[in-house]
VEXDREN-2710 file (C-alpha; in Angstrom, 1 decimal):
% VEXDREN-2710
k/r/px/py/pz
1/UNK/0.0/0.0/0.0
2/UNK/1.4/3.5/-1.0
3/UNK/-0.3/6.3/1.2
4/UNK/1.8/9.6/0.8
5/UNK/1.2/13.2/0.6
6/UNK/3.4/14.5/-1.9
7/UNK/2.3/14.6/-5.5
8/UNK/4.0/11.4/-7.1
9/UNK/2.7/10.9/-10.4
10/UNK/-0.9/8.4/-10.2
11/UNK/-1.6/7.0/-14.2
12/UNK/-4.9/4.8/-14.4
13/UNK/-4.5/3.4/-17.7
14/UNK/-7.7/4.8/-19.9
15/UNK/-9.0/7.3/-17.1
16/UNK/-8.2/11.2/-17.9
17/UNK/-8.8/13.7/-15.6
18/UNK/-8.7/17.8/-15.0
19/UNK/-9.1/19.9/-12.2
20/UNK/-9.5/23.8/-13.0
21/UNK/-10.3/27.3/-11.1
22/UNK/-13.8/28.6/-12.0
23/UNK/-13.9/31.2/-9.0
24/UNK/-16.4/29.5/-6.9
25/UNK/-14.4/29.2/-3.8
26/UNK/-12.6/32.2/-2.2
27/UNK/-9.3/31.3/-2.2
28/UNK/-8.9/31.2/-5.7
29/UNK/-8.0/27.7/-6.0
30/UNK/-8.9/24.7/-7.9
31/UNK/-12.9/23.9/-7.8
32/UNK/-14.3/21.9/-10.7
33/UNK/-12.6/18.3/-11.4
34/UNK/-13.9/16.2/-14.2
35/UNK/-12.5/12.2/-14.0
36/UNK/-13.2/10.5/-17.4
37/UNK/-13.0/6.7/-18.8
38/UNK/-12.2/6.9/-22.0
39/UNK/-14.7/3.9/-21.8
40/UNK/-18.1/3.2/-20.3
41/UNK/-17.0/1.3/-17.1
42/UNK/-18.4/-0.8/-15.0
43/UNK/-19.2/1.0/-11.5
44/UNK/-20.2/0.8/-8.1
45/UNK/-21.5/3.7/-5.8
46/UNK/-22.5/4.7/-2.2
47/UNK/-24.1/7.7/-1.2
48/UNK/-25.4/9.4/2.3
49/UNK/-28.7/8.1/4.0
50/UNK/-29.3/11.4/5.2
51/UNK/-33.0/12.4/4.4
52/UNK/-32.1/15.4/2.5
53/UNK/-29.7/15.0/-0.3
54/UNK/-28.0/17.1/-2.3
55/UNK/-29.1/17.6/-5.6
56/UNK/-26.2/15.5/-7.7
57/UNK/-26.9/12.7/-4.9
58/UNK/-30.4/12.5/-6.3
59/UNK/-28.9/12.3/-9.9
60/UNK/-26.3/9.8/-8.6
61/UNK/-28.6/7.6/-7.3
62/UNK/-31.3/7.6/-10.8
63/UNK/-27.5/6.9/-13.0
64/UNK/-25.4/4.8/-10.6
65/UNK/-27.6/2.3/-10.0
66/UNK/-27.3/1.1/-13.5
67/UNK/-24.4/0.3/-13.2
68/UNK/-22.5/2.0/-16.1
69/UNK/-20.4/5.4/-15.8
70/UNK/-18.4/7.1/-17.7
71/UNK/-17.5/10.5/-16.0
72/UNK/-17.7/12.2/-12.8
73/UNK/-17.9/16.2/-12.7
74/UNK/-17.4/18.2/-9.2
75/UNK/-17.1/21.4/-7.8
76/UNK/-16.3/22.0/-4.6
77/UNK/-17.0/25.2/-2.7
78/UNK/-20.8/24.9/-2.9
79/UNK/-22.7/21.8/-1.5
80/UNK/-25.8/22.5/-4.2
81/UNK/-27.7/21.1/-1.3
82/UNK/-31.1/22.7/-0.2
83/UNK/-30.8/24.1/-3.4
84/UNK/-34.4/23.1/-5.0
85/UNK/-35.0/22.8/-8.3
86/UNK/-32.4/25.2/-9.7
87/UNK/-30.2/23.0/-7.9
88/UNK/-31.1/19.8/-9.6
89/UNK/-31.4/21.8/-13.0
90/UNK/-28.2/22.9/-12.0
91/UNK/-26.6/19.0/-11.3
92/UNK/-27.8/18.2/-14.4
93/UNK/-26.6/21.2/-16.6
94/UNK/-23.4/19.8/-15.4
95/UNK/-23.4/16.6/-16.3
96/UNK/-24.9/17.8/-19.9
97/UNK/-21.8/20.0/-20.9
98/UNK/-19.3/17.2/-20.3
99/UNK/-21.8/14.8/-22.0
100/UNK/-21.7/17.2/-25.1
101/UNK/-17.9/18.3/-25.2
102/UNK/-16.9/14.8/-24.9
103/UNK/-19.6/13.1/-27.0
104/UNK/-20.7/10.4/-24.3
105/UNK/-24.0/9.5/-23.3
106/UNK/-25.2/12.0/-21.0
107/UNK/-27.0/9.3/-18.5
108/UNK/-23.0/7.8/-18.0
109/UNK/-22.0/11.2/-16.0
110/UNK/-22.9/11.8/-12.4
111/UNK/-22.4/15.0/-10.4
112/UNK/-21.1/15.7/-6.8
113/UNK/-20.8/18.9/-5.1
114/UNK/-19.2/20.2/-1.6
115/UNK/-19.3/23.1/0.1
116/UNK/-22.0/25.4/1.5
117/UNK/-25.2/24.2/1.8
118/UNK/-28.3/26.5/1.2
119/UNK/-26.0/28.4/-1.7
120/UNK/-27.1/28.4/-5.6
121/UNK/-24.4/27.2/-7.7
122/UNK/-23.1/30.5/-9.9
123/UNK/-24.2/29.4/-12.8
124/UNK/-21.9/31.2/-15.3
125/UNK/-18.8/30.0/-13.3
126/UNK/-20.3/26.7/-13.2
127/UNK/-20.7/26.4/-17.1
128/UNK/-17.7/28.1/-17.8
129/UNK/-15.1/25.8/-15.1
130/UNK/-17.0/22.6/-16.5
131/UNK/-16.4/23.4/-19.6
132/UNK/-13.0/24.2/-19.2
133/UNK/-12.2/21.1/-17.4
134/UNK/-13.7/19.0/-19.9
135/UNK/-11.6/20.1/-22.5
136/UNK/-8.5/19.9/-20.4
137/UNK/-8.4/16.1/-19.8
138/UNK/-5.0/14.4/-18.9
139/UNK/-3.8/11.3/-17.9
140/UNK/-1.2/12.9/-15.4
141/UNK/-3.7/15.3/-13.9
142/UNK/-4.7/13.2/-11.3
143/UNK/-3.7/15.2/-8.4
144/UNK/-5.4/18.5/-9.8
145/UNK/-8.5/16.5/-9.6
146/UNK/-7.7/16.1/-6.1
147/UNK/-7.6/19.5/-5.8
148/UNK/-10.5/20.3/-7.5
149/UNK/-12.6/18.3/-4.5
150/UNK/-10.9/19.5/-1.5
151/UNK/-12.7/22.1/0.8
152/UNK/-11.0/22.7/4.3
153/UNK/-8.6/19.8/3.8
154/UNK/-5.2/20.5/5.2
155/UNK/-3.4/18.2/2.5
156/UNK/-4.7/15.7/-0.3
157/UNK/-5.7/12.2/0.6
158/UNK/-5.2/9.5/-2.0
159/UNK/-3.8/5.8/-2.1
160/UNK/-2.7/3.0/-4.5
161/UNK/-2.9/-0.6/-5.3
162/UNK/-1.0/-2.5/-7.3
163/UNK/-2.7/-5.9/-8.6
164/UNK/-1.5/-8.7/-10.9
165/UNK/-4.5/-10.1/-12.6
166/UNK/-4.0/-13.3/-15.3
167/UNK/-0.5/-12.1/-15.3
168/UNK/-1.1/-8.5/-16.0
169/UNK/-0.5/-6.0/-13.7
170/UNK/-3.7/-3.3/-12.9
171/UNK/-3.6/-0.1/-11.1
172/UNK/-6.1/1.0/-8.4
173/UNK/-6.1/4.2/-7.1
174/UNK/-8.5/6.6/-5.2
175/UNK/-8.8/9.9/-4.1
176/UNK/-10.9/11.3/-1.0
177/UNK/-11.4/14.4/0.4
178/UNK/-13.5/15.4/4.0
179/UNK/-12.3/17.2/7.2
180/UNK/-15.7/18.3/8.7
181/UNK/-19.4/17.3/8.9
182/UNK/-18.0/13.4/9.0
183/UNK/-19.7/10.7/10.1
184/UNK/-20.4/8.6/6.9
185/UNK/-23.2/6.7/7.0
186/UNK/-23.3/5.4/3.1
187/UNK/-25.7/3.0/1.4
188/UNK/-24.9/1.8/-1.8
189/UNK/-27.1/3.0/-4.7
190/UNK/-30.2/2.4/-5.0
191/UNK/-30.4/3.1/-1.6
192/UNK/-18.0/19.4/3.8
193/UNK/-19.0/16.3/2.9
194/UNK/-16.8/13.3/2.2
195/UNK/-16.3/12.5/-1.5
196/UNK/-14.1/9.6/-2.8
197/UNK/-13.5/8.1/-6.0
198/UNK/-11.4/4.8/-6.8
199/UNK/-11.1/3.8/-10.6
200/UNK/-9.1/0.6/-11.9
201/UNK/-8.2/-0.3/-15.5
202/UNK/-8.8/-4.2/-14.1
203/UNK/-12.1/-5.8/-15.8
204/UNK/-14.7/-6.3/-13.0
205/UNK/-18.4/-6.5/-13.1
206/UNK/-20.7/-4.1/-11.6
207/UNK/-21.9/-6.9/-9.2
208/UNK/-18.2/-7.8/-8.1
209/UNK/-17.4/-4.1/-7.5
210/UNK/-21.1/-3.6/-5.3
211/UNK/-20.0/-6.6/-3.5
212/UNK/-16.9/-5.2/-2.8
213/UNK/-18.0/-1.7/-1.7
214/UNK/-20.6/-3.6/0.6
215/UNK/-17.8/-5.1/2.0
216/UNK/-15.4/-2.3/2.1
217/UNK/-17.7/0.2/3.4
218/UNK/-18.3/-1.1/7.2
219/UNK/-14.7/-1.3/7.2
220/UNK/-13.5/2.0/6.2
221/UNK/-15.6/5.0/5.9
222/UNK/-18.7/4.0/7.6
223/UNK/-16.4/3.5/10.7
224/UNK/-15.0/6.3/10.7
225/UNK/-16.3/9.7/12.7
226/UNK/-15.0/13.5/13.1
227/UNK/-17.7/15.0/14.4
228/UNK/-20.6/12.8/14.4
229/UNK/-22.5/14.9/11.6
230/UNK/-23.9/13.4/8.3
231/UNK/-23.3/15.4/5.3
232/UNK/-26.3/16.0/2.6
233/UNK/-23.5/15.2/0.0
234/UNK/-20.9/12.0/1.0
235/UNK/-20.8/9.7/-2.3
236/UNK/-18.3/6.9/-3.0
237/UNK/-17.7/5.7/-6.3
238/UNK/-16.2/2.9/-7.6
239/UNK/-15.1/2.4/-11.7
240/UNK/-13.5/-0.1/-13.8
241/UNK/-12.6/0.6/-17.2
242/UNK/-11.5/-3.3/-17.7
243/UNK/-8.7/-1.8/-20.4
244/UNK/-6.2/-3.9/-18.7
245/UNK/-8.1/-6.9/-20.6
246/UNK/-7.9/-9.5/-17.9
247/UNK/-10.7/-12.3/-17.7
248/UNK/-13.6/-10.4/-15.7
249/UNK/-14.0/-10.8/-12.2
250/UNK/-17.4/-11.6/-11.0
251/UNK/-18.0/-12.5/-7.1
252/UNK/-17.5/-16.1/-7.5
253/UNK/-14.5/-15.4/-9.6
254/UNK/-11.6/-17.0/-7.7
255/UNK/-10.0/-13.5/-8.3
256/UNK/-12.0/-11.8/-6.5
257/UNK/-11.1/-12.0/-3.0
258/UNK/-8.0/-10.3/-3.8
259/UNK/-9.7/-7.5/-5.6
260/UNK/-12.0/-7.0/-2.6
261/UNK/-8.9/-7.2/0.1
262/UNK/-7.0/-4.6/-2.4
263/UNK/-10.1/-2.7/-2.4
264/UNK/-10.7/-2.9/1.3
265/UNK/-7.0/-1.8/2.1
266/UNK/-7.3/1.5/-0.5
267/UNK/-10.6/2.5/1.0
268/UNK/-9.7/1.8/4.9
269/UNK/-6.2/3.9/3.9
270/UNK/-7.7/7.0/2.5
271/UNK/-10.9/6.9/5.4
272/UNK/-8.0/7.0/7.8
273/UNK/-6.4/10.3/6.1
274/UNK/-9.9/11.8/6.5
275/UNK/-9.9/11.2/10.4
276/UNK/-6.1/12.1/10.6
277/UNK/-7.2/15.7/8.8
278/UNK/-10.7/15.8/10.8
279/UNK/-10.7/19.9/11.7
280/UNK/-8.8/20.7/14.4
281/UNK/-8.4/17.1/15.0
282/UNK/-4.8/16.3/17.1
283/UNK/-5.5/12.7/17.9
284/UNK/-6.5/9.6/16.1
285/UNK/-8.1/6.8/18.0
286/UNK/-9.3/3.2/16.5
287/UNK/-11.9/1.7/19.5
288/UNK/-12.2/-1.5/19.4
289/UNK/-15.8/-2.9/21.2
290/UNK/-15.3/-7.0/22.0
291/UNK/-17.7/-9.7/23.6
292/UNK/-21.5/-7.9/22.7
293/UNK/-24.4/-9.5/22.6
294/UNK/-25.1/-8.5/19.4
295/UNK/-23.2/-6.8/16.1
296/UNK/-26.0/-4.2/16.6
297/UNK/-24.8/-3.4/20.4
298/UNK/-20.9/-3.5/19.4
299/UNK/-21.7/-0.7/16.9
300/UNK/-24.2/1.2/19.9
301/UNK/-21.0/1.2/22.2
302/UNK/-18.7/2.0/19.4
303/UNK/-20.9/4.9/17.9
304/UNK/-21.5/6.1/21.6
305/UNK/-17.7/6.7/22.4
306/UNK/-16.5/7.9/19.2
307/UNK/-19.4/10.5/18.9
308/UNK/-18.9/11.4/22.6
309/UNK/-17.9/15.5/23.1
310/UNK/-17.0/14.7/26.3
311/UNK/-15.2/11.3/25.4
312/UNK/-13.5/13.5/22.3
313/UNK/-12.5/16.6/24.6
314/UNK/-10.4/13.7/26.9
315/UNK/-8.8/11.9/23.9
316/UNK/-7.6/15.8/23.1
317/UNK/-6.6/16.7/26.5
318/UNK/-4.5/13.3/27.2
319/UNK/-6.7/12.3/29.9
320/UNK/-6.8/8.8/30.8
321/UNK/-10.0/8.6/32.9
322/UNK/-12.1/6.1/32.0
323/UNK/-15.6/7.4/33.4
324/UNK/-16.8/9.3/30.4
325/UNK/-16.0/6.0/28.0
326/UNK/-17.8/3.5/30.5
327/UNK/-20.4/6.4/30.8
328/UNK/-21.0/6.8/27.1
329/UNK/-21.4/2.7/26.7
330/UNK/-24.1/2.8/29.3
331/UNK/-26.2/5.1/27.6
332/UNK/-25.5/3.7/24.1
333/UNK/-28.5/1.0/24.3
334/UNK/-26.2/-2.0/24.5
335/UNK/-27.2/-4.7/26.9
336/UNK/-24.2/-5.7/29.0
337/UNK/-23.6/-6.1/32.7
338/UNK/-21.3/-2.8/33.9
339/UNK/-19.6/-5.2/36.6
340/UNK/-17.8/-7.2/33.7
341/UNK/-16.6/-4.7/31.8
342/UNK/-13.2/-4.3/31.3
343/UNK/-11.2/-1.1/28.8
344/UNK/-7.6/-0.7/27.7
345/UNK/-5.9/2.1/26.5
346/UNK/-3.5/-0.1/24.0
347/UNK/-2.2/-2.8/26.4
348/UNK/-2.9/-0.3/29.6
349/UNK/-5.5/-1.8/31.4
350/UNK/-7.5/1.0/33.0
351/UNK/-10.7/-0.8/34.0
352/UNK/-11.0/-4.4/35.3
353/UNK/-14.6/-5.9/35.9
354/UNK/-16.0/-2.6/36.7
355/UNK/-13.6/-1.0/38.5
356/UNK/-11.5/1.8/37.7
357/UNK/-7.9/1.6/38.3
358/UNK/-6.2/4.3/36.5
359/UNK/-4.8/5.2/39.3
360/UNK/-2.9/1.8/39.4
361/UNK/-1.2/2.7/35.7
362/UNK/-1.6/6.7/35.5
363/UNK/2.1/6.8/34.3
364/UNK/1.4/4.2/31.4
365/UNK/-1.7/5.1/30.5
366/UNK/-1.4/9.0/30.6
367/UNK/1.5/8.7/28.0
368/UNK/-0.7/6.5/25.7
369/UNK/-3.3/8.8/25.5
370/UNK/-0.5/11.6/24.3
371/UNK/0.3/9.3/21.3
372/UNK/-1.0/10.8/18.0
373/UNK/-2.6/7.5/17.6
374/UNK/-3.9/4.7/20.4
375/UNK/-6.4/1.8/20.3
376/UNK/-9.0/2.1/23.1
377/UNK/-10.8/-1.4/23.6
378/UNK/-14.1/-2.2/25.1
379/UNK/-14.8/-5.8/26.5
380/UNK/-18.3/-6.0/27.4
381/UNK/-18.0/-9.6/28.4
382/UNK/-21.8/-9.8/27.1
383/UNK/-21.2/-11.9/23.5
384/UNK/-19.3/-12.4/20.6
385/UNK/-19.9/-9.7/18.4
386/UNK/-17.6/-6.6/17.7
387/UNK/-17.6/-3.7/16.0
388/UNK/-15.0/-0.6/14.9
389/UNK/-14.8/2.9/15.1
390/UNK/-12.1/5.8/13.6
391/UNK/-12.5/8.5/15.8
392/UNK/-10.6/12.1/15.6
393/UNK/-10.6/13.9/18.9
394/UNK/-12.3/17.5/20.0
395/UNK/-10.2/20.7/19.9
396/UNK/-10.3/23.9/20.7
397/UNK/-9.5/24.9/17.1
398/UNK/-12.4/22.4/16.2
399/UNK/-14.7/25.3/17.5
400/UNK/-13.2/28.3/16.5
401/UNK/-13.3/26.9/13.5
402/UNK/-16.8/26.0/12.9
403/UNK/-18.2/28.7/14.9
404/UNK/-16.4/30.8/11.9
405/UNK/-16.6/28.7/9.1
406/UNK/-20.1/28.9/7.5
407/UNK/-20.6/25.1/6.1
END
């Protein structure tokens, strides 16, 4: 797995791509991205379950569905969500200019938008950057893309996969972007924001690559939680071109399980660079929940903690008390008996059946909870079942940010 920051050339045999400035965000840079197949491709996509959905997610979900897609236009700087009808009209105008500057069928393009909600999109700069972006397609301009989708992102977020499939060797790579108003809760279709786009030149059918975002998703940005909101606007998209020309892989291809674990790796990898850029964020903290009664209370518990403010402001001020996380998983709904419980911070025990004992390890588990990165586990003793969580911590610049920041 490569996961790096700097802009090392990404190539995606028959995808193009273009990212351009149309003057829709303020600090004058890059806003509309267009990512193109030179080929219909097969495709797989996910979008938010909140009830009210940005305009392109209503078009993404009518196009995605199908199965087919050949482009993806965005802008970023404006959400387009709350928008109405202009808004829709809007999603679609968008999707009709790349359509007719690159002679494709209009119902293989899908929109997506970040940004302010409540806002029209400018429609002249809107025309104008589309336009322009669909004229400029590359093959190396896969990081201005990038660009293109990013709001208040403090650096870009994209991975890669290597594969070798019948003896050829296929690219994966994806792209994210998300810092605030994260707490994906994605359903795949037909069911700031978080955006992410993975495209392949490996040959996979549209029911291998649903199976595999069904898979991926619980794993990667599903569990993962900045600030507990659900954007209007989180989409996940998933294309293969198939121009590498390897035997396609169904889900009972015997290929396919190392599709899905490439998949899975790229997705969890780029989820993780959302939580590690959540705003303001200074921590990172995977909680593990073990031994529930149920899958269902395992994600309660792990929910609970990770959308905790109070759980949150101790991961950002160190503390190693565990009375607000054994608080949060008694309100969370689970079913467990509180005299069994037992919660690490790494391999610092700080409660044992029950009973708090911080005090025992204060040393050892004060200095874990000042690592950039710690696992805290859960052990109801109740079950089997488990369940995972990425969770950023609370900071004070978390606040002054938002309370400034009109999203």
């Amino acid at each position: 797995m490569k996961i790096d920051v700097s802009p090392i050339p990404i190539r995606i045999p028959g995808f193009r791509f273009a990212g351009v400035k149309a003057g829709i965000k303020e600090s004058r840079k890059r806003d509309i991205a267009v990512i193109y197949s030179e080929v219909p491709a097969n495709a797989a996509a996910a979008f938010t379950t909140n009830q009210v959905k940005a305009a392109p997610v209503l078009i993404g979900l009518e196009r995605a569905g199908r199965g087919r897609l050949q482009a993806i236009v965005v802008n970023s700087g404006n959400a387009n969500a709350y928008t109405g009808r202009t808004g829709v009209t809007m999603a679609r105008r968008m999707c009709r200019i790349v359509a007719d500057e690159l002679g494709i069928d209009e119902e293989l393009v899908i929109p997506s938008s970040t940004g302010r909600i409540g806002v029209q999109l400018p429609k002249r700069k809107i025309e104008a950057g589309v336009r322009a972006a669909a004229r400029g397609l590359s093959i190396g301009a896969f990081h201005e893309a990038l660009e293109g989708i990013m709001t208040t992102d403090a650096f870009p977020k994209f991975a890669t996969e290597g594969l070798m499939l019948d003896g050829r060797e296929v690219v994966i790579a994806g792209m994210t972007k998300g810092a605030g108003m994260i707490a994906p809760h994605m359903q795949l279709a037909p069911h700031a924001t978080n955006l992410t786009y993975v495209m392949t030149d490996a040959a996979v059918s549209a029911p291998a690559l649903r199976q595999a975002l069904r898979i991926a998703l619980p794993q990667s940005f599903n569990a993962i939680v900045v600030d507990g909101d659900t954007s209007t606007n989180d989409t996940a998209v998933l294309l293969a071109n198939g121009v590498a020309g390897n035997r396609v892989i169904t889900p009972s291809s015997a290929a396919f399980p190392r599709l899905c674990g490439a998949m899975t790796r790229l997705l969890h990898a780029l989820a993780r660079m959302v939580v590690k850029d959540g705003e303001g964020a200074t921590k990172v903290v995977d909680i593990r929940v073990r031994g529930a009664r149920s899958t269902r209370d395992a994600e309660r518990v792990a929910d609970t903690v990770a959308r905790s403010p109070l759980c949150k402001a101790a991961f950002y001020g160190a503390d190693p008390y565990s009375g607000r996380i054994v608080c949060a998983a008694g309100y969370s709904g689970a079913r467990f008996d509180p005299q069994k419980l037992d919660v690490w911070l790494d391999d610092v025990q700080v409660v044992r059946r029950g009973e708090e004992i911080v005090h025992r390890v204060e040393k050892r588990a004060a200095a874990v909870a000042r690592q950039p990165e710690f696992t805290l586990t859960i052990h109801l003793r109740a079950g089997a079942a488990t369940a995972f969580r990425m969770a950023s911590d609370l900071s004070v610049d978390y606040v002054r940010f938002n309370s400034d920041y009109r999203t």
